[in-house]
Rosetta silent file (secondary structure, phi, psi, omega in degrees, C-alpha in Angstrom):
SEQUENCE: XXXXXXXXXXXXXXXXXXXXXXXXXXXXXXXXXXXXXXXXXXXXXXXXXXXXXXXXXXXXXXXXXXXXXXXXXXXXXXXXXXXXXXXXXXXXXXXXXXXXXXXXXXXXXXXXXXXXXXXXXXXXXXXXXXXXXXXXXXXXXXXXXXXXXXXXXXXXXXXXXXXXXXXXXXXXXXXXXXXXXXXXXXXXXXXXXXXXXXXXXXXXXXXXXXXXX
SCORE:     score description
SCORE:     0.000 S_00000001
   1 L     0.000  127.451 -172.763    0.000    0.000    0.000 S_00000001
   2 L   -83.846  -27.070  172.841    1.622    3.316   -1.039 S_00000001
   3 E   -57.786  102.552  146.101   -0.847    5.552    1.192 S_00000001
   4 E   -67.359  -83.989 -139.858    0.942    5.627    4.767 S_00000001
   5 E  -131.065  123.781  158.989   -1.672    7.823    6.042 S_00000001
   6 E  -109.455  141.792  171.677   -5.542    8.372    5.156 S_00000001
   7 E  -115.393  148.483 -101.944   -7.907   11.016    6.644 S_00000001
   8 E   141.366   80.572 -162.021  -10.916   10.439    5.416 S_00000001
   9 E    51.653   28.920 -177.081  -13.942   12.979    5.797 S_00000001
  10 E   -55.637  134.926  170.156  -12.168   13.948    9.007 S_00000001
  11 E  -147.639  160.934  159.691  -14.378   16.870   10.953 S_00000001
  12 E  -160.626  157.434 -154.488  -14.108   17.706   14.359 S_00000001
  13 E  -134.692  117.126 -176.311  -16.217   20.320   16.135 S_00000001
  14 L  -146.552  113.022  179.767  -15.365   21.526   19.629 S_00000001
  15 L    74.363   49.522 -172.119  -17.616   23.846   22.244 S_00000001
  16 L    41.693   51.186  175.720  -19.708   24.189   18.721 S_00000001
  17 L  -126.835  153.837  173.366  -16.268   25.576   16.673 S_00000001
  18 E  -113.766  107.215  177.600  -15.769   23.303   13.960 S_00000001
  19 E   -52.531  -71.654 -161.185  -11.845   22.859   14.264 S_00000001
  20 E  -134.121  145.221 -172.839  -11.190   20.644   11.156 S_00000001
  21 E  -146.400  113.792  167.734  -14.085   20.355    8.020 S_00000001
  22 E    50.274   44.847 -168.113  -14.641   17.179    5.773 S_00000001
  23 E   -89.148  140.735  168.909  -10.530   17.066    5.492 S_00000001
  24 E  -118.794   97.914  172.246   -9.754   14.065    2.703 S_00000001
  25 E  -150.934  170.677  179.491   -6.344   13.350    1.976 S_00000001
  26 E  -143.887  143.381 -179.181   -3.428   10.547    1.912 S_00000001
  27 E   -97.961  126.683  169.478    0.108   11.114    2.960 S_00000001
  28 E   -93.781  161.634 -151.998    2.538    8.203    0.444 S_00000001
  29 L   -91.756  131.330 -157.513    4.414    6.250    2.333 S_00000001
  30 L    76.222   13.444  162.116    8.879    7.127    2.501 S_00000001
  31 L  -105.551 -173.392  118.092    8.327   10.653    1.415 S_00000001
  32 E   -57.596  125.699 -176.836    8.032   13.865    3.387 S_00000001
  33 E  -135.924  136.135 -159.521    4.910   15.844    3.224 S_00000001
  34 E  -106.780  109.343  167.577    4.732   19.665    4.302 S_00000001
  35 E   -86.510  136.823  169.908    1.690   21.369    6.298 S_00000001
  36 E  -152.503  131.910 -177.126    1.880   25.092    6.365 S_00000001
  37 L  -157.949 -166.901  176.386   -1.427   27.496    7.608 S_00000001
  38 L   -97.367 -166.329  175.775   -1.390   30.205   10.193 S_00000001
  39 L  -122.137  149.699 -147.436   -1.979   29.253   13.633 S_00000001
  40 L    95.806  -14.760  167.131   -5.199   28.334   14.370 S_00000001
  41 L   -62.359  -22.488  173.125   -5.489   26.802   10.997 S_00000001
  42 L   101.892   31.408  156.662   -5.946   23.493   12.452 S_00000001
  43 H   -80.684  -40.127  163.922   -2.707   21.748   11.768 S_00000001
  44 H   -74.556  -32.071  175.440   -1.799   20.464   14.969 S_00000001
  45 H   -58.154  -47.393  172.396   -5.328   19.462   15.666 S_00000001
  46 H   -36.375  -68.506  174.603   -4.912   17.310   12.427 S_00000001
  47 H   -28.432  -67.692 -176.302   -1.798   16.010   13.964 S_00000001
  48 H   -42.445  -28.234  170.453   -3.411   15.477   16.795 S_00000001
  49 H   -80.440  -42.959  176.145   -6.031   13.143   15.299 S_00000001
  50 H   -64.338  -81.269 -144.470   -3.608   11.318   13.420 S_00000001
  51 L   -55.062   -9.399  170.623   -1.488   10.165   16.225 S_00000001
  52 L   106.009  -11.755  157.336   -5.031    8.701   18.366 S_00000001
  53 L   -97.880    7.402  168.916   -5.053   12.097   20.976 S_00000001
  54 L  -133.958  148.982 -177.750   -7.859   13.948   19.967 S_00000001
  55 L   -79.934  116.834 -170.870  -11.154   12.027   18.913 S_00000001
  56 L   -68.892  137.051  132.979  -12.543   13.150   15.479 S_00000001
  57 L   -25.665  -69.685  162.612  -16.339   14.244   15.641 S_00000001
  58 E  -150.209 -166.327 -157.414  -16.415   11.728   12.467 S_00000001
  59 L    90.420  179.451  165.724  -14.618   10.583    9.750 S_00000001
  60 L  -156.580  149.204 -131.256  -11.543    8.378    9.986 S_00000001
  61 L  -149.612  111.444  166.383   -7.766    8.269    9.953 S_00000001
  62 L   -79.170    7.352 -166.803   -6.125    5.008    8.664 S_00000001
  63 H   -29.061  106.141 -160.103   -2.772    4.849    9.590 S_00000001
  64 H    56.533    5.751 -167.793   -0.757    1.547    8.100 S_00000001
  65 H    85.138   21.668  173.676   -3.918   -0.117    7.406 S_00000001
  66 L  -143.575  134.674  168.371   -5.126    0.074   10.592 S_00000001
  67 L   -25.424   60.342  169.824   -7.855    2.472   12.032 S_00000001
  68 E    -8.475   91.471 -173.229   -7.225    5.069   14.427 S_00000001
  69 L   109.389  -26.393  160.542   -9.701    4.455   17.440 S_00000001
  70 L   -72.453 -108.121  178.516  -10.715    1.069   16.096 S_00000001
  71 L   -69.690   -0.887 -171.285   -8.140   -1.204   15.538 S_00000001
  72 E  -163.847  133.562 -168.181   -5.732    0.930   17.572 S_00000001
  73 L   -85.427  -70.793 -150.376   -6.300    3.770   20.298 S_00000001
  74 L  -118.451  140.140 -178.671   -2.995    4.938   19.038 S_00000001
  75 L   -58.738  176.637 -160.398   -0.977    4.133   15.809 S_00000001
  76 L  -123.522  122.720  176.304    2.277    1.970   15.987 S_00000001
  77 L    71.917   58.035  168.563    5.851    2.564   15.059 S_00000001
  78 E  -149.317  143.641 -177.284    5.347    6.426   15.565 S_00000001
  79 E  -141.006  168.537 -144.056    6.986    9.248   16.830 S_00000001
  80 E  -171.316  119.779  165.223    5.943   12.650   17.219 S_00000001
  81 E   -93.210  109.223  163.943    6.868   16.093   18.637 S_00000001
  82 L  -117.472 -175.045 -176.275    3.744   18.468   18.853 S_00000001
  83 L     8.369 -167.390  167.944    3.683   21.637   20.951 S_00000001
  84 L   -65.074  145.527 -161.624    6.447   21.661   23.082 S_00000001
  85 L   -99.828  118.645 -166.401    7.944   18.532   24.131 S_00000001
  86 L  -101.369  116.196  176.623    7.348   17.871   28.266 S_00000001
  87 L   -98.395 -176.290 -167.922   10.566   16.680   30.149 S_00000001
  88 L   -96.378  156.301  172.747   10.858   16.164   33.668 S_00000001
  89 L   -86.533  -27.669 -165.559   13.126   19.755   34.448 S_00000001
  90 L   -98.682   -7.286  177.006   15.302   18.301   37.022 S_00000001
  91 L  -101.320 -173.880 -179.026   16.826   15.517   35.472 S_00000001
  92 L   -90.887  178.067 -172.365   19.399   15.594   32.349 S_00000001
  93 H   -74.139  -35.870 -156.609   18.254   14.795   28.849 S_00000001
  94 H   -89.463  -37.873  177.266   19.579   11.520   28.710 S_00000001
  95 H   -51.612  -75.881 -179.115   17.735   10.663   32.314 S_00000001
  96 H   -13.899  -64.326 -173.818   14.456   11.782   30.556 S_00000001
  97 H   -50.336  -31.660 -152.802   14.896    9.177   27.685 S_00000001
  98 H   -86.907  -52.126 -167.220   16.334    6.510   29.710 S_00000001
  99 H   -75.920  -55.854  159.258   12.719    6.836   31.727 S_00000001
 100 H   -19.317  -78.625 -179.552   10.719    7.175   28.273 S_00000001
 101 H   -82.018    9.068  149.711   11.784    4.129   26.966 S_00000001
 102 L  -102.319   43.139  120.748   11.376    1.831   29.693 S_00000001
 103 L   -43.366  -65.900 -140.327    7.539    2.432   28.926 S_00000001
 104 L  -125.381  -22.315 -162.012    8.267   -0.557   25.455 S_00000001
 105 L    18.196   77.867 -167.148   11.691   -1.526   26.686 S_00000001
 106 L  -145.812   25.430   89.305   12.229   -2.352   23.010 S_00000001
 107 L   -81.882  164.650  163.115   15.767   -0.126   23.628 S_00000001
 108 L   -94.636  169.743  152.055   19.392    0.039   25.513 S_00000001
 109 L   -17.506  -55.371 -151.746   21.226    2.623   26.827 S_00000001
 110 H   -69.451  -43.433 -166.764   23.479    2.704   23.703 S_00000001
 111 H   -88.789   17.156 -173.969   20.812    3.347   21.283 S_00000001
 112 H   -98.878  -86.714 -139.256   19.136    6.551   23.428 S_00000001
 113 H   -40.066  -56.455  174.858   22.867    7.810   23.614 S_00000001
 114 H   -40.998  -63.854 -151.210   23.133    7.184   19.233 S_00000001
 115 H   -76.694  -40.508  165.417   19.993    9.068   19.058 S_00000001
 116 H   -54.232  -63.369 -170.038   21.111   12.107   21.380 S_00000001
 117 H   -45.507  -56.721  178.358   24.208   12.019   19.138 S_00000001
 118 H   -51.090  -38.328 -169.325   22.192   12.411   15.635 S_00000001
 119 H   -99.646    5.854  164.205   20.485   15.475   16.705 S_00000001
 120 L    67.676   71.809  179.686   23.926   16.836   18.283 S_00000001
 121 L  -116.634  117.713  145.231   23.310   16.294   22.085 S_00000001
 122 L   -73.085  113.676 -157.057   25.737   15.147   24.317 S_00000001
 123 L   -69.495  -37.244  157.433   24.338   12.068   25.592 S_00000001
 124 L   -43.357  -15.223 -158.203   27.046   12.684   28.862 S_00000001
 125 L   -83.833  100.508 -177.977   25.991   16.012   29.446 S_00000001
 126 L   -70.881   26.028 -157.082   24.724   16.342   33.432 S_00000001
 127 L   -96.280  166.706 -173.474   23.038   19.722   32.880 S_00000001
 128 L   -93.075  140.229 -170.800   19.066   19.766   34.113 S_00000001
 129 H   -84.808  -17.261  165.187   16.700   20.242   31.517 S_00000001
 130 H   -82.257   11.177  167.387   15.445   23.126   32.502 S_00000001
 131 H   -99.624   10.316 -174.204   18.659   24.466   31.889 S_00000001
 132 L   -72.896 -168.360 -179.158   18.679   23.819   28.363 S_00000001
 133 L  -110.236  163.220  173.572   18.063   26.284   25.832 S_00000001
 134 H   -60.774   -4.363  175.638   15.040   26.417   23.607 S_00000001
 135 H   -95.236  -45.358 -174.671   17.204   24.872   20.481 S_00000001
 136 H   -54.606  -71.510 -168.563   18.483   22.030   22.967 S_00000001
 137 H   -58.965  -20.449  164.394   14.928   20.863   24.057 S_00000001
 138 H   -52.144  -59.819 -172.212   13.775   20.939   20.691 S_00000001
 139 H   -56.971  -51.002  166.580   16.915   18.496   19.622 S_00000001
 140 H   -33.442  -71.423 -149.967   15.918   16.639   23.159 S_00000001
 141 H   -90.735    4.558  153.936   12.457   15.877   21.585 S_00000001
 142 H   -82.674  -25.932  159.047   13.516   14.998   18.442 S_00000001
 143 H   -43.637  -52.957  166.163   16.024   12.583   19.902 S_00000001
 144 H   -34.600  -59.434  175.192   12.762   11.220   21.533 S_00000001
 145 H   -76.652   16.042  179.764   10.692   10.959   18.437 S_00000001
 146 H  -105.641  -37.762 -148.540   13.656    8.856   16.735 S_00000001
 147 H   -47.114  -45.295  170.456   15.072    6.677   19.407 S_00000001
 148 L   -53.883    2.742 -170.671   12.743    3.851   18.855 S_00000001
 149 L    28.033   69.314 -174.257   13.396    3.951   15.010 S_00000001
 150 L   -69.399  159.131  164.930    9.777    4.627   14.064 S_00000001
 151 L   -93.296  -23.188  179.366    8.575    4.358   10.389 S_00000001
 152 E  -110.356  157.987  167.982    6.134    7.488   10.839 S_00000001
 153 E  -140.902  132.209  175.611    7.507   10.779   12.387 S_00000001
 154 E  -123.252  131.479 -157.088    4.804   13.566   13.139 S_00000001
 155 E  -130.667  104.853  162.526    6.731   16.697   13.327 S_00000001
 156 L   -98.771  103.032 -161.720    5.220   20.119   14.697 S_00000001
 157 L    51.976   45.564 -171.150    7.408   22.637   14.321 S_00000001
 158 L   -53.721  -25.785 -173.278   10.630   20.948   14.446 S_00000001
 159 L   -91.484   29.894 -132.745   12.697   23.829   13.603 S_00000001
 160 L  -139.707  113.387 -165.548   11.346   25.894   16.182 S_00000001
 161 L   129.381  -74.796  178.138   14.197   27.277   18.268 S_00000001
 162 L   -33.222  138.771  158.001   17.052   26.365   16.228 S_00000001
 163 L   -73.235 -169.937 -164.412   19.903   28.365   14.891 S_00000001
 164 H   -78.234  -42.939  179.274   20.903   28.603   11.011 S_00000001
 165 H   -62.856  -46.148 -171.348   23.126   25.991   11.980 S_00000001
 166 H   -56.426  -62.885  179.056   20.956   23.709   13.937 S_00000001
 167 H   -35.208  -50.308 -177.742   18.340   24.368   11.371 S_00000001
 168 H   -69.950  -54.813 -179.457   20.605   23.033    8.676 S_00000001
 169 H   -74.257  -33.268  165.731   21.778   20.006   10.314 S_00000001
 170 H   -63.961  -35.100  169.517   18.159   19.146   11.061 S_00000001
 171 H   -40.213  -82.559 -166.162   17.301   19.226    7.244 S_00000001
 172 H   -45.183  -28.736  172.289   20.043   17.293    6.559 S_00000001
 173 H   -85.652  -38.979  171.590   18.768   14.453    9.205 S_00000001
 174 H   -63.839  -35.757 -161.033   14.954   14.260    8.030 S_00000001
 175 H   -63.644  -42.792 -174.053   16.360   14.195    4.366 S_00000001
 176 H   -76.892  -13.894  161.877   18.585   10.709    5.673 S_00000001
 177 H   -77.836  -23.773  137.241   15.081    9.596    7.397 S_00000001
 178 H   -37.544  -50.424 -179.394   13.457   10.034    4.120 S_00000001
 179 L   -89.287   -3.076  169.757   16.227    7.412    2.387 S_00000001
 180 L  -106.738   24.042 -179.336   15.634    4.875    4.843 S_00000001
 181 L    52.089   60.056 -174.263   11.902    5.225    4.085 S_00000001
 182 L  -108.270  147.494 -166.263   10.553    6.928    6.868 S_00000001
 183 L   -95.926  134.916  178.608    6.912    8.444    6.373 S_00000001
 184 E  -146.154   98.834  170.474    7.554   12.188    7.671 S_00000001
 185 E   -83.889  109.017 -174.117    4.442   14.900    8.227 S_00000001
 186 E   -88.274  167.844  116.477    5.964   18.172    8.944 S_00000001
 187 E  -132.052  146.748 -166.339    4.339   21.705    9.789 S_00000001
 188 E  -145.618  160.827  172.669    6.662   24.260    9.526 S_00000001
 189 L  -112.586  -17.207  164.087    5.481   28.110    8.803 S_00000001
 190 L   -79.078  154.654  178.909    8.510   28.526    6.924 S_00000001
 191 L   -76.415  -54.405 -156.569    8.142   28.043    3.210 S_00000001
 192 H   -39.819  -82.520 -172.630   12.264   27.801    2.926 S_00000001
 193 H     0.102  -58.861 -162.222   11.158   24.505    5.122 S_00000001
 194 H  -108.588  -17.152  139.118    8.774   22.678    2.829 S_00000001
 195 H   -34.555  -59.886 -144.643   10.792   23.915   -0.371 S_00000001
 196 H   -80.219  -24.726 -176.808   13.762   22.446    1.011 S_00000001
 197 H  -117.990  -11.379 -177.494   12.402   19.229    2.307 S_00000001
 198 L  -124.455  148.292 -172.583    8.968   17.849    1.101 S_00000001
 199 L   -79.780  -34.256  161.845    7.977   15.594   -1.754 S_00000001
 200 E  -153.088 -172.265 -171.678    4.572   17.550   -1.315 S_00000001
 201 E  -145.636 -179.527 -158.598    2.870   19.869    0.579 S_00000001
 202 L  -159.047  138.701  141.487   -0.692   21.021    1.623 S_00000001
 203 E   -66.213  160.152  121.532   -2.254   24.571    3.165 S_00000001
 204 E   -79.034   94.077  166.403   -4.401   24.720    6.254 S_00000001
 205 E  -112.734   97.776  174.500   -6.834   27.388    6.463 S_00000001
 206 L    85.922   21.695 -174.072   -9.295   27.977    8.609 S_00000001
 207 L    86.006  -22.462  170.299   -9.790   23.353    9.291 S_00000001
 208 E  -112.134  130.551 -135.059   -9.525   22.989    5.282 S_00000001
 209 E  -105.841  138.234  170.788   -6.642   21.329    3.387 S_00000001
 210 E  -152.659  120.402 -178.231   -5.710   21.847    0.260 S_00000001
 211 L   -90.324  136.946 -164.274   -2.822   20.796   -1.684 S_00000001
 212 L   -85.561  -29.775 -175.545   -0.185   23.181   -3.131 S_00000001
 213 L  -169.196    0.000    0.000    2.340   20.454   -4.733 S_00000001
């Protein structure tokens, strides 16, 4: 199946606001695909729907062939930054992880420490997390969303934070998650972003999607 992700007449309505309206679309599966709206457009609510924490009013969201809410409260072999990513403040980055993944204990040590490393963390580094900076805790929760070497990545503002540099070395890491056929849903509000990185891309305005390329 080439479709990694279907939405399917997705709506969702909240305190009578209709959020998201009749969205229909499919993400294919080992490319990158680029969200961009204002805020308040309803892209993170989408997000949110994909990954199994917000409940659609109706419609339905397919993920791998299997049903969001159905066949799965939450899809599988996914990882996902949305809003800011919440660490414990008093421990170090690596403490954080090390308690994340003994939740699946489907990693070691070695491979949180690899994963700190890709997104250019020192996995050694005793500092508190609430002393990082807002470019560190980003690279913290993308270390998060990798370590488990998911096939889907849901990405909310990933850049968000980052220097020119950072920015650039993050590029450069979704692009090598892309050749090892990782499914990747960004939103970014930069354009440079979804120029530089997605096989296609979509607006958000106001809960309805439309695709630009």
């Amino acid at each position: 199946m080439s479709e990694a992700i279907m939405v399917q007449n997705l709506s969702l309505t909240i305190k009578g606001s209709e959020i998201l309206k009749s969205i229909t679309h499919s993400f294919e599966r080992g490319k990158i695909h680029g969200l961009i709206g204002r805020n308040g457009s309803g892209k993170t609510m989408l997000m949110k729907c994909i990954c199994g924490f917000v409940k659609p009013t109706s419609g339905e969201i397919i993920v791998d062939g299997k049903r969001v809410g159905k066949d799965c409260d939450f899809p599988e072999n996914i990882g996902i930054i949305i809003e800011a990513p919440g660490f414990i403040p008093y421990y170090s980055g690596f403490h954080n992880l090390k308690l994340l993944a003994g939740l699946n204990r489907r990693i070691d040590s070695d491979r949180i420490k690899e994963s700190m490393q890709k997104v250019g963390l020192n996995p050694n580094l005793k500092l508190q997390v609430r002393k990082y900076s807002l470019g560190m805790r980003q690279r913290l929760g993308l270390a998060q969303a990798i370590m488990e070497n998911p096939d889907f990545l849901i990405l909310d503002e990933p850049m968000n934070g980052l220097d020119k540099d950072g920015v650039s070395d993050m590029r450069q890491y979704l692009l090598e998650l892309k050749e090892q056929g990782k499914t990747i849903l960004i939103a970014s509000h930069n354009s440079e972003d979804i120029s530089a990185l997605c096989d296609s891309a979509c607006e958000m305005e106001k809960g309805v999607i439309s695709e630009i390329r």
